[in-house]
Short mmCIF file of the C-alpha atoms (twelve columns), coordinates in Angstrom:
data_MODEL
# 
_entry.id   MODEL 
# 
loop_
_atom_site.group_PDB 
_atom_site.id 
_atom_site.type_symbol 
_atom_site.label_atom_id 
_atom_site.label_alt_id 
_atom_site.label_comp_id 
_atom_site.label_asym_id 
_atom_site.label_seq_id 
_atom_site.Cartn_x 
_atom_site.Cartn_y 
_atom_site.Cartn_z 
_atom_site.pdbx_PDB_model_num 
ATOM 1   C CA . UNK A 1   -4.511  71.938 -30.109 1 
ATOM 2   C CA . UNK A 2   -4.176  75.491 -29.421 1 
ATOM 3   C CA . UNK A 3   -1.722  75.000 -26.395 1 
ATOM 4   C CA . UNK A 4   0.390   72.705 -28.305 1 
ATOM 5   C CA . UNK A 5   0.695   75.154 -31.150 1 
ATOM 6   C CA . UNK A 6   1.406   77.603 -27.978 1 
ATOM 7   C CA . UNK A 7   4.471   75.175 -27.456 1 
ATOM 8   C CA . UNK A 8   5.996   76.352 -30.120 1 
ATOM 9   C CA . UNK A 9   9.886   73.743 -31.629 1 
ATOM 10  C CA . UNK A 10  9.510   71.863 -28.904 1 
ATOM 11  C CA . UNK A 11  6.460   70.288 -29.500 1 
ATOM 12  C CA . UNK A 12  7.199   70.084 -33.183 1 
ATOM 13  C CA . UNK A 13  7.736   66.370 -33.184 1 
ATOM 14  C CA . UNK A 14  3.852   66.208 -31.370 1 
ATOM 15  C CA . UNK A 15  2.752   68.415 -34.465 1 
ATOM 16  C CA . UNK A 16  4.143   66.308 -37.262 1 
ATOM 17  C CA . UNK A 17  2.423   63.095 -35.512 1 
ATOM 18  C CA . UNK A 18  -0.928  65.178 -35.346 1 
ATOM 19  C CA . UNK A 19  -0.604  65.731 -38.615 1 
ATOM 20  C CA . UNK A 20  0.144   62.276 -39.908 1 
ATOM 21  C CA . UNK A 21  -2.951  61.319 -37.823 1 
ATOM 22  C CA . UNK A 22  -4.938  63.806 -39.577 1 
ATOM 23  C CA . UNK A 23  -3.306  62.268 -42.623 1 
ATOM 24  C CA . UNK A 24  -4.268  58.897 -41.997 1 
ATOM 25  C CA . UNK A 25  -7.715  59.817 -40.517 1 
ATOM 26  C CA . UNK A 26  -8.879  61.102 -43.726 1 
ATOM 27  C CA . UNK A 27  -7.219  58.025 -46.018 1 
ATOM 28  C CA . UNK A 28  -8.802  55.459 -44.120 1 
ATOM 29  C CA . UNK A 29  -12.056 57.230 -44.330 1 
ATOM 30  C CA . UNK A 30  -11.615 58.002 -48.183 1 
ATOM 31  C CA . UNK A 31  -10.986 53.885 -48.659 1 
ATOM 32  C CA . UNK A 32  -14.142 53.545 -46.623 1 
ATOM 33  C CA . UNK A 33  -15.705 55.717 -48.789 1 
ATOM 34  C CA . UNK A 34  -14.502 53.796 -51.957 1 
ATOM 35  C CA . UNK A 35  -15.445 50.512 -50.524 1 
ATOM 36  C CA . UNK A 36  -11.636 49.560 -50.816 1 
ATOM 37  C CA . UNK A 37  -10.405 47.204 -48.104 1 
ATOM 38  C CA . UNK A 38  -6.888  48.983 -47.197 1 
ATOM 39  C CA . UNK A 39  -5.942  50.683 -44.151 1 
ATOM 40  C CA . UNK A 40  -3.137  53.563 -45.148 1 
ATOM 41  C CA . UNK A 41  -0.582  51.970 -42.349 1 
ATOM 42  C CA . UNK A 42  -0.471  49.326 -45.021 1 
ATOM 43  C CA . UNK A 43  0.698   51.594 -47.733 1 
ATOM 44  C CA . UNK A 44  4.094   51.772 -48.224 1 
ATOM 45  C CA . UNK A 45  5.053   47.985 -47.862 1 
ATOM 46  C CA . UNK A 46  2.611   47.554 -50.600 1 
ATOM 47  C CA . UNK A 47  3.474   50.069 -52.603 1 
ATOM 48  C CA . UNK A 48  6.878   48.699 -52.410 1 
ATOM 49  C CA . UNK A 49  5.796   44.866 -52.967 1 
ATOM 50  C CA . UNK A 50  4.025   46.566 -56.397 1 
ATOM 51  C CA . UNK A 51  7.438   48.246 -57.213 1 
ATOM 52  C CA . UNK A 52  9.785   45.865 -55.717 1 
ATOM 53  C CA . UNK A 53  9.228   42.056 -54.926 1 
ATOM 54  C CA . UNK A 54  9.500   39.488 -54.339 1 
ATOM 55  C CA . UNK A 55  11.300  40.760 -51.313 1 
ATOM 56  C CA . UNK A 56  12.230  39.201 -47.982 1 
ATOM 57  C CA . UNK A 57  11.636  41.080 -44.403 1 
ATOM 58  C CA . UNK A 58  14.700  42.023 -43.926 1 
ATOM 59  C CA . UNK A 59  14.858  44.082 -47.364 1 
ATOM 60  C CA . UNK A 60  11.736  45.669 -46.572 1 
ATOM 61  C CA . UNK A 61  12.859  46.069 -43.552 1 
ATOM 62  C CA . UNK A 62  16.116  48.161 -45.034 1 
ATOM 63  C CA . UNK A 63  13.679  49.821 -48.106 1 
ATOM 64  C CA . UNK A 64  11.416  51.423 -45.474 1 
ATOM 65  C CA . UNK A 65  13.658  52.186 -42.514 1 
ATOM 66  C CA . UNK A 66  11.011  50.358 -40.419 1 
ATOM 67  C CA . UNK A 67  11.510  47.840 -37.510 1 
ATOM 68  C CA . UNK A 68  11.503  44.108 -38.417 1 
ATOM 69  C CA . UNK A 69  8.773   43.493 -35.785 1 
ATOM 70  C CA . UNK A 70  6.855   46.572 -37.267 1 
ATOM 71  C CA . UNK A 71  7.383   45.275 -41.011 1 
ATOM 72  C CA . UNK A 72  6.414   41.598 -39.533 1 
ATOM 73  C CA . UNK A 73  3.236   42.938 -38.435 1 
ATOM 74  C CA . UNK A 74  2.165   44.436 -41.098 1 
ATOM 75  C CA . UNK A 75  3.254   41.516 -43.696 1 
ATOM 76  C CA . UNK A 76  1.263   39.061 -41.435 1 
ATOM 77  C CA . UNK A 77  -2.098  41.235 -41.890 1 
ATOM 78  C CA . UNK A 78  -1.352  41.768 -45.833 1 
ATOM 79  C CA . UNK A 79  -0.753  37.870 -45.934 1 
ATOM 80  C CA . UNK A 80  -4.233  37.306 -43.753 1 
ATOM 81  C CA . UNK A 81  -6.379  39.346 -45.795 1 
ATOM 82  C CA . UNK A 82  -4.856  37.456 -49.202 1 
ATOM 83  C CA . UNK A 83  -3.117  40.744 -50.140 1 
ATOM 84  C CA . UNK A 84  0.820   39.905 -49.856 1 
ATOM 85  C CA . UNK A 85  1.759   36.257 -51.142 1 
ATOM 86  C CA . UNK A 86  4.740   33.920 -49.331 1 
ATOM 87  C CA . UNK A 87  7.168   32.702 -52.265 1 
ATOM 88  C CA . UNK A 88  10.210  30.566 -51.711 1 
ATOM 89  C CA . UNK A 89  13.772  31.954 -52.613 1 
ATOM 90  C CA . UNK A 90  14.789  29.793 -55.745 1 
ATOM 91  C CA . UNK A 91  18.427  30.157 -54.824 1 
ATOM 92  C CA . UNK A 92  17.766  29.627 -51.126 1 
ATOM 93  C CA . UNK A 93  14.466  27.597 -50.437 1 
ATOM 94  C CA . UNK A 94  14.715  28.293 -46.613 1 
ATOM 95  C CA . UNK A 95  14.395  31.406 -47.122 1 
ATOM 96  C CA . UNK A 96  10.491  33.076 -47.469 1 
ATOM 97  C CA . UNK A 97  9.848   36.170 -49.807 1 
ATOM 98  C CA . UNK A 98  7.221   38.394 -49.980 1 
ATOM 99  C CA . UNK A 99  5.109   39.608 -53.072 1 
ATOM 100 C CA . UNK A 100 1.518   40.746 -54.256 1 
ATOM 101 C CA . UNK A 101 -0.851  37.835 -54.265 1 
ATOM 102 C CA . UNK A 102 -3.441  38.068 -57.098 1 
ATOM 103 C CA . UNK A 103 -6.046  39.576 -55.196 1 
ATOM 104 C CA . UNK A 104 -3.299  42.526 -54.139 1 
ATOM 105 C CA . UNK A 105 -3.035  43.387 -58.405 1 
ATOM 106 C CA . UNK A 106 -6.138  43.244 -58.350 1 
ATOM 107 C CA . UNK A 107 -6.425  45.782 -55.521 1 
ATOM 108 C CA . UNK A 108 -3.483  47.492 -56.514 1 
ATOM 109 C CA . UNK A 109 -5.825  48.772 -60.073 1 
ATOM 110 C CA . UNK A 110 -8.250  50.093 -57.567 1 
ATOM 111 C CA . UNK A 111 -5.910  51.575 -55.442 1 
ATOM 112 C CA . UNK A 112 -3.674  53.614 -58.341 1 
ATOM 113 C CA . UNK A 113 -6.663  56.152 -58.695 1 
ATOM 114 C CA . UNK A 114 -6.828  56.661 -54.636 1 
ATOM 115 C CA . UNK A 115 -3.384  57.088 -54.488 1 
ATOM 116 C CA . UNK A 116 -3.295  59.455 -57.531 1 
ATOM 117 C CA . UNK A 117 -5.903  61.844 -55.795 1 
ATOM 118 C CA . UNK A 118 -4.432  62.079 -52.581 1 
ATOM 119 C CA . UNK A 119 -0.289  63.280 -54.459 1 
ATOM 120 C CA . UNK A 120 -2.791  65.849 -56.592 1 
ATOM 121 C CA . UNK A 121 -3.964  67.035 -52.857 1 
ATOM 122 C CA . UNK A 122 -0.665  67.213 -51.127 1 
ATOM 123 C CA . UNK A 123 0.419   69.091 -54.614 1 
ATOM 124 C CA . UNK A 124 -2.467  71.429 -53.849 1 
ATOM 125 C CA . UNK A 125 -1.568  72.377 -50.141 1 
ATOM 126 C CA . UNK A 126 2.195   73.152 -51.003 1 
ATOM 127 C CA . UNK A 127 0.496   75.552 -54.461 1 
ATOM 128 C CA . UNK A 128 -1.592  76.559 -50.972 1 
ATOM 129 C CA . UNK A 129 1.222   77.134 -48.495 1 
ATOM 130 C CA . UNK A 130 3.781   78.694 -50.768 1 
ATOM 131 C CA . UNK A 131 6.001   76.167 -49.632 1 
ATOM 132 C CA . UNK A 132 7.478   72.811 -51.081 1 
ATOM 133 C CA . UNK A 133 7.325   70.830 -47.576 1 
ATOM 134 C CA . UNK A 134 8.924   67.717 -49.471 1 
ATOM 135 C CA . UNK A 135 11.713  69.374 -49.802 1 
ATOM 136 C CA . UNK A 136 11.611  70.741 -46.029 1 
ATOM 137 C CA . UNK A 137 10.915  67.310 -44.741 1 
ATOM 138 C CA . UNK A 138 13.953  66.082 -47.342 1 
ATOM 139 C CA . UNK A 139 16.619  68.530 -45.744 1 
ATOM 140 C CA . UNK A 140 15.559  67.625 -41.866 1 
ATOM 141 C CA . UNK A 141 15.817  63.823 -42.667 1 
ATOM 142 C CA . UNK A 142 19.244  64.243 -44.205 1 
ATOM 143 C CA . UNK A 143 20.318  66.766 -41.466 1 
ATOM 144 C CA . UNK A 144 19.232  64.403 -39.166 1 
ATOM 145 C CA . UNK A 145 21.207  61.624 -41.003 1 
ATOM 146 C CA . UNK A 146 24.016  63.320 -40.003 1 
ATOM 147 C CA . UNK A 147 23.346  64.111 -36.591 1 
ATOM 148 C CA . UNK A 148 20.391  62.144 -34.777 1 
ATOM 149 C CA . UNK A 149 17.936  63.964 -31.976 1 
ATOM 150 C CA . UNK A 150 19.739  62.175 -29.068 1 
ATOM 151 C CA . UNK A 151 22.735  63.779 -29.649 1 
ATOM 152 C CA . UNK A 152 21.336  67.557 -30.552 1 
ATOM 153 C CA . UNK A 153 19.299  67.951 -27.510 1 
ATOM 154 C CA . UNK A 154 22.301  66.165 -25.065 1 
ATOM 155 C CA . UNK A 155 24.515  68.918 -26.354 1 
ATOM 156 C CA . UNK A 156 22.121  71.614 -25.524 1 
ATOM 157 C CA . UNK A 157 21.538  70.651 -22.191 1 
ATOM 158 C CA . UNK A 158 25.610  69.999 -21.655 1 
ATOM 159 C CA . UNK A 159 25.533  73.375 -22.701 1 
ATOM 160 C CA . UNK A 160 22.931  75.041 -20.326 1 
ATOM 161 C CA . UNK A 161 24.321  72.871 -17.345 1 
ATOM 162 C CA . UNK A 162 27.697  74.476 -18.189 1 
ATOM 163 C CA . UNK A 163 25.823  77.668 -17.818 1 
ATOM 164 C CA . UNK A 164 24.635  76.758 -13.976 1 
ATOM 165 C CA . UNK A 165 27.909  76.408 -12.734 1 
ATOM 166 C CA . UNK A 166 30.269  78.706 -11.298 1 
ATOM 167 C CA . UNK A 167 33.883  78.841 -10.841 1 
ATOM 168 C CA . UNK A 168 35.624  80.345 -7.971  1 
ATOM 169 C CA . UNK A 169 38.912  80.906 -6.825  1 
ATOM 170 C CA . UNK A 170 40.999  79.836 -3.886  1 
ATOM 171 C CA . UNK A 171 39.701  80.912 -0.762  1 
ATOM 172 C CA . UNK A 172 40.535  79.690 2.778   1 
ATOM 173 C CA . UNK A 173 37.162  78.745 3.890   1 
ATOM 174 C CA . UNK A 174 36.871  76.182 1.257   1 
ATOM 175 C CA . UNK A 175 40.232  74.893 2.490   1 
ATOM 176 C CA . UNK A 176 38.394  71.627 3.857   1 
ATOM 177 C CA . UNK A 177 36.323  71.345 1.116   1 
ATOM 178 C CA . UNK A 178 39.372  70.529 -1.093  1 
ATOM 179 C CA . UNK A 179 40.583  67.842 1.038   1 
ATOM 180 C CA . UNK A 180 36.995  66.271 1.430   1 
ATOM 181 C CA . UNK A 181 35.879  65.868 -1.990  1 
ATOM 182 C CA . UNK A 182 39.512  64.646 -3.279  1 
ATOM 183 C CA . UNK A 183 39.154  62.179 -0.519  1 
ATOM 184 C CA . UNK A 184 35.748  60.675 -1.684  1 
ATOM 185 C CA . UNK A 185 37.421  59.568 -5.250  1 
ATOM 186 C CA . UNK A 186 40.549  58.376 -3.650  1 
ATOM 187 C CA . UNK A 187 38.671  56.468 -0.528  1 
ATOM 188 C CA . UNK A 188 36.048  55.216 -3.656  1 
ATOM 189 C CA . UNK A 189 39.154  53.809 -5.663  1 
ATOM 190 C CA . UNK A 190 42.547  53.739 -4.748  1 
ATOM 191 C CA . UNK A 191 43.833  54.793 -1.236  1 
ATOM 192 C CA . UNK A 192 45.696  58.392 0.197   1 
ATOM 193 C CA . UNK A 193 49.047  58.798 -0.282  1 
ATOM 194 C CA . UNK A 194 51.402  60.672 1.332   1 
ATOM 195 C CA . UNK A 195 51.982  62.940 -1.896  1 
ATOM 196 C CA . UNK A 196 48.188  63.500 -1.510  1 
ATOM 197 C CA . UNK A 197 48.002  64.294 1.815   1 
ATOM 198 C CA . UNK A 198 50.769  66.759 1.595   1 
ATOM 199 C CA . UNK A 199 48.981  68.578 -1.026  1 
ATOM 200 C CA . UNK A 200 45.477  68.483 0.223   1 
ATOM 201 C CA . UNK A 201 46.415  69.235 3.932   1 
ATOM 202 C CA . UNK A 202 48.421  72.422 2.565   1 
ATOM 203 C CA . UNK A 203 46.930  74.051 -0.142  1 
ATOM 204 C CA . UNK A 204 48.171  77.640 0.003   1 
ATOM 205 C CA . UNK A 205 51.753  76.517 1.019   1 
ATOM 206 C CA . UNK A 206 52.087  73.641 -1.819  1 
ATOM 207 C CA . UNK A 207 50.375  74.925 -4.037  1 
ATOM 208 C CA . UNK A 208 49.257  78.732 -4.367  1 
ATOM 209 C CA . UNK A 209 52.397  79.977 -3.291  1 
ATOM 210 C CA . UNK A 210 54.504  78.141 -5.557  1 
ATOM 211 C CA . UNK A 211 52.789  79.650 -8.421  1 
ATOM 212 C CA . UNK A 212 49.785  77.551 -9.020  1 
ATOM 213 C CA . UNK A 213 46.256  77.710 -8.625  1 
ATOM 214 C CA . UNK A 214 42.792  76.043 -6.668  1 
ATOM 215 C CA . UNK A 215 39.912  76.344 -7.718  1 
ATOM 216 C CA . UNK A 216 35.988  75.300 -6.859  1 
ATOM 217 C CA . UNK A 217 33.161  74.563 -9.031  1 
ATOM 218 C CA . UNK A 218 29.588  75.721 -7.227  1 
ATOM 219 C CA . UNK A 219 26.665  73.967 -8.341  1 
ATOM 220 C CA . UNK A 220 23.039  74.622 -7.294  1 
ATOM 221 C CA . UNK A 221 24.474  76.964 -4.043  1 
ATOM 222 C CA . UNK A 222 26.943  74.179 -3.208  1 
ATOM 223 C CA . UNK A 223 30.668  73.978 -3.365  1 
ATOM 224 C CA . UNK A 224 30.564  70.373 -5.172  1 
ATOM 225 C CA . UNK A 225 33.895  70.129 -7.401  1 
ATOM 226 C CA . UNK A 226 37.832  71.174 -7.324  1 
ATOM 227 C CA . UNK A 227 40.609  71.210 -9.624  1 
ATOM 228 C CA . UNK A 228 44.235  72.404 -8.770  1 
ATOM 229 C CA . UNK A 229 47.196  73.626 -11.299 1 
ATOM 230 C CA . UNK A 230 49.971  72.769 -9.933  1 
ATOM 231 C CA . UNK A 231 53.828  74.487 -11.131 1 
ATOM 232 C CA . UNK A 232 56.471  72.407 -11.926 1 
ATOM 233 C CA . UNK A 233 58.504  74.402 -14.188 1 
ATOM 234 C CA . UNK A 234 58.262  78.030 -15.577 1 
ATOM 235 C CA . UNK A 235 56.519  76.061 -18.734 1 
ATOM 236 C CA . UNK A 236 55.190  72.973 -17.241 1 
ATOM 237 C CA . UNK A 237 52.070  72.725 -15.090 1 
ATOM 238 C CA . UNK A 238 49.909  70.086 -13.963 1 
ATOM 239 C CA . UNK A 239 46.476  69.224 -14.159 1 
ATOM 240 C CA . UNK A 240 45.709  67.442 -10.552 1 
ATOM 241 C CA . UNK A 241 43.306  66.982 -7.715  1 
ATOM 242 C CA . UNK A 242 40.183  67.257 -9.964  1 
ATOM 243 C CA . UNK A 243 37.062  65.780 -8.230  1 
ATOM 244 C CA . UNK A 244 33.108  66.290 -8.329  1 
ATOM 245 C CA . UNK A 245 31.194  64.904 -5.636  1 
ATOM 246 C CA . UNK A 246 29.172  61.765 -6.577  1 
ATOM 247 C CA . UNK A 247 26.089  62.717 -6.757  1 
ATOM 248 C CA . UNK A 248 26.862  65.916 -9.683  1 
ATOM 249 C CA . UNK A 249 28.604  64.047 -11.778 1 
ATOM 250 C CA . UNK A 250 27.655  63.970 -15.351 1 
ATOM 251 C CA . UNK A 251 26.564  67.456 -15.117 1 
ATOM 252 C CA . UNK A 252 29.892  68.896 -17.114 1 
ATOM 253 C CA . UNK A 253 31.475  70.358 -13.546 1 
ATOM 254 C CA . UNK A 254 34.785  68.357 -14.774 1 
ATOM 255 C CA . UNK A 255 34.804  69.517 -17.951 1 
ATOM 256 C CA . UNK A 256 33.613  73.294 -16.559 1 
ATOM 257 C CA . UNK A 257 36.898  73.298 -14.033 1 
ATOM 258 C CA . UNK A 258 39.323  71.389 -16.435 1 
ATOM 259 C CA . UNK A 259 38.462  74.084 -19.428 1 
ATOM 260 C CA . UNK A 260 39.729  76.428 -16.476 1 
ATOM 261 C CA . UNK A 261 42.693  74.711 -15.579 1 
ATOM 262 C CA . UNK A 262 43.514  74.506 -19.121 1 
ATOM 263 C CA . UNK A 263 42.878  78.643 -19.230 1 
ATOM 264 C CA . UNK A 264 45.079  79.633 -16.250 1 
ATOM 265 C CA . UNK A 265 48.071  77.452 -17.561 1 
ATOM 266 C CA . UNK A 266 47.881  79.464 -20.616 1 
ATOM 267 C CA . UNK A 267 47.735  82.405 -18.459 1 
ATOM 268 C CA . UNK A 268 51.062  81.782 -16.949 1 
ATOM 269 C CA . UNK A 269 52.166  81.214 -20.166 1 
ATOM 270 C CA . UNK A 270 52.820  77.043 -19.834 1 
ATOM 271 C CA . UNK A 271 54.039  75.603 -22.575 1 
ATOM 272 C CA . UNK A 272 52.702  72.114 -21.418 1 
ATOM 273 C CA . UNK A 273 50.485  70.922 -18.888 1 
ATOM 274 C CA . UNK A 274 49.940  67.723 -17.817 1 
ATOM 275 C CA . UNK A 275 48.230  65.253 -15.926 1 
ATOM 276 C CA . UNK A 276 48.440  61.575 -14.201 1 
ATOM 277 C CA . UNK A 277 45.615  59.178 -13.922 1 
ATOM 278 C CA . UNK A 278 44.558  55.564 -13.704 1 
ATOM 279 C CA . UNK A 279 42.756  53.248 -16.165 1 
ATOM 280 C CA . UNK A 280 40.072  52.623 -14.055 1 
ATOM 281 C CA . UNK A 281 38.990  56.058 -14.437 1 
ATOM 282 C CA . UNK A 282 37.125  55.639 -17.418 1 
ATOM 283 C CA . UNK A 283 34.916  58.575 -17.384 1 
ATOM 284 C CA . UNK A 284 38.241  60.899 -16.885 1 
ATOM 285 C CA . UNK A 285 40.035  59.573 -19.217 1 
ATOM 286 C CA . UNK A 286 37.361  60.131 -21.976 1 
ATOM 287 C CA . UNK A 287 37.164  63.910 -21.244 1 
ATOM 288 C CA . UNK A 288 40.783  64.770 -20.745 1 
ATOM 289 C CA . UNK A 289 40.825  63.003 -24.832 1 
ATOM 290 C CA . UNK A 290 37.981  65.598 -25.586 1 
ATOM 291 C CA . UNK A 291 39.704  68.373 -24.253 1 
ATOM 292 C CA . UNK A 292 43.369  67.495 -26.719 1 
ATOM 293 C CA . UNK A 293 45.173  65.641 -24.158 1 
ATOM 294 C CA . UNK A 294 46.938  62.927 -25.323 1 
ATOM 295 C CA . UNK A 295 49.056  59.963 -24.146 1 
ATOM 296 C CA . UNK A 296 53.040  60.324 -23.104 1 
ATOM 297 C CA . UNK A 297 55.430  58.739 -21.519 1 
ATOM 298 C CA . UNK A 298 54.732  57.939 -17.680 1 
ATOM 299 C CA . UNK A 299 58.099  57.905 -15.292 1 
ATOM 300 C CA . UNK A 300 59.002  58.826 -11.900 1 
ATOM 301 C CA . UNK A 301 55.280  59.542 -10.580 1 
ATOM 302 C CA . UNK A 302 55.082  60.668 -7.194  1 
ATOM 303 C CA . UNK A 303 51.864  58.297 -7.084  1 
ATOM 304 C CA . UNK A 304 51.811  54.491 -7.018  1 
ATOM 305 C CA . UNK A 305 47.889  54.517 -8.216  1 
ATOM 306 C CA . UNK A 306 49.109  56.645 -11.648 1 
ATOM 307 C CA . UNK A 307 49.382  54.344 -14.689 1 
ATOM 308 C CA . UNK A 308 48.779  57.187 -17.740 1 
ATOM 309 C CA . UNK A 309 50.240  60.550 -17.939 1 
ATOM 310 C CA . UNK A 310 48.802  62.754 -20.272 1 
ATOM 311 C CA . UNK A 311 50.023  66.115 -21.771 1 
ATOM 312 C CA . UNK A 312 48.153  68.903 -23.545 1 
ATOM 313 C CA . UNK A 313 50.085  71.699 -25.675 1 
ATOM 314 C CA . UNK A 314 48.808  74.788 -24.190 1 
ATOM 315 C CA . UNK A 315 48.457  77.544 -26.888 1 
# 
């Protein structure tokens, strides 16, 4: 116990199950000790059933936030032991609802007293603590309502991957590299076109010394992603010749060297930059949307694989 308190948040979520275990350690051993037959996994659905019911699975289901297979389980033990009744639906005789059987009123008088003592405990530990933890637990479930786990801790790690990666400007010796890893996407799904190789094969003459820039994302020591802005006008740039190598991708390096792109076309003061790409390219297409680009009109492309131009107002 004293390593995972040594954890510190991240093993909160192993804490709070400790502590339910603790919880339910000492209920089932206080029922014991009352000679009640209940288990305290059983507790809320019959709680509910005393409050609620008759009530199908699928409302309990909804009422407790539970899985039906989890809620199914538990009403076929509460059923087995004589505890939960099966009524039919008088409007609907297919369907089966759930309610206390006489046996679970019965147990429900002996249970009010348990129940009663173990609120009056919890009441004690927050007099104990200083601290309402109801009211904790009330503002982490509705914070978490509005944004789940899943998406929390995949933002933090977009964010320190972002960290690990460096950009770097054009440089001669990584001349090749910008003509290998565009090739790998354009092998993968379309073919090379003379407008590419033009570009690719030149770098410093087509691009860099007509005012635009190359640039390399380094990953883990390697040189593993590109992106070029290319000048069309005084105002207009484009966004072209982005690639990450296969095996990096989904690591943020696109998102790392279009956020630059998008920085040195307001640099040279663009008014607009945009950017040509293909359906297929699903995984593009959803990041230049996060980053503001949006759809225009697509005319005169120097490639036959570009079916969406996008633009992006560059402040």
């Amino acid at each position: 116990m004293e390593f995972i308190k040594q954890l510190g948040e991240v093993a909160f979520g192993t804490r709070l199950r400790l502590l339910t275990d603790r919880f339910m350690q000492d209920g089932a051993k206080i029922y014991e000790t009352q000679n009640i037959d209940f288990e305290p996994r059983w507790f809320t659905m019959f709680s509910l059933l005393s409050q609620k019911s008759p009530l199908n699975i699928s409302e309990i289901t909804t009422e407790l936030g539970y899985t039906q297979p989890a809620v199914t389980q538990i009403a076929n033990v509460l059923i087995k032991k004589g505890l939960v009744k099966v009524v039919k639906d008088k409007s609907d005789t297919r369907k089966k609802l759930l309610a206390l059987s006489p046996k679970g009123l019965v147990m429900l008088d002996e249970l009010k007293p348990v129940w009663q003592g173990f609120e009056d405990a919890i009441r004690d530990i927050f007099k104990e603590t200083g601290f309402d933890l109801m009211f904790v637990v009330n503002k982490i479930e509705s914070a978490l309502d509005d944004k789940d786990m899943y998406s929390r801790v995949s933002e933090k790690i977009k964010e320190k991957q972002l960290d690990r990666i460096e950009i770097l400007g054009y440089s001669d010796e990584y001349k090749e590299l910008f003509k290998t890893l565009n090739y790998e996407w354009l092998e993968k799904y379309f073919k090379v076109e003379p407008e590419d190789e033009k570009l690719l094969g030149n770098p410093r003459e087509e691009i860099i010394n007509k005012g635009g820039e190359v640039i390399f994302a380094k990953y883990k020591g390697e040189i593993v992603g590109t992106a070029a802005l290319i000048k069309f006008t005084d105002k207009e740039f484009e966004l072209a010749k982005m690639a990450v190598t296969e095996n990096v991708q989904g690591k943020q390096i696109g998102k790392k060297l279009a956020e630059e792109i998008i920085r040195l076309a307001g640099q040279k003061n663009a008014d607009v930059l945009f950017l040509e790409t293909n359906v297929k390219l699903i995984a593009a297409m959803k990041l230049y949307k996060k980053l503001g680009f949006t759809l225009t009109e697509n005319h005169n492309s120097k490639y036959a694989r570009s079916t969406i131009k996008m633009e992006l107002k560059v402040i």
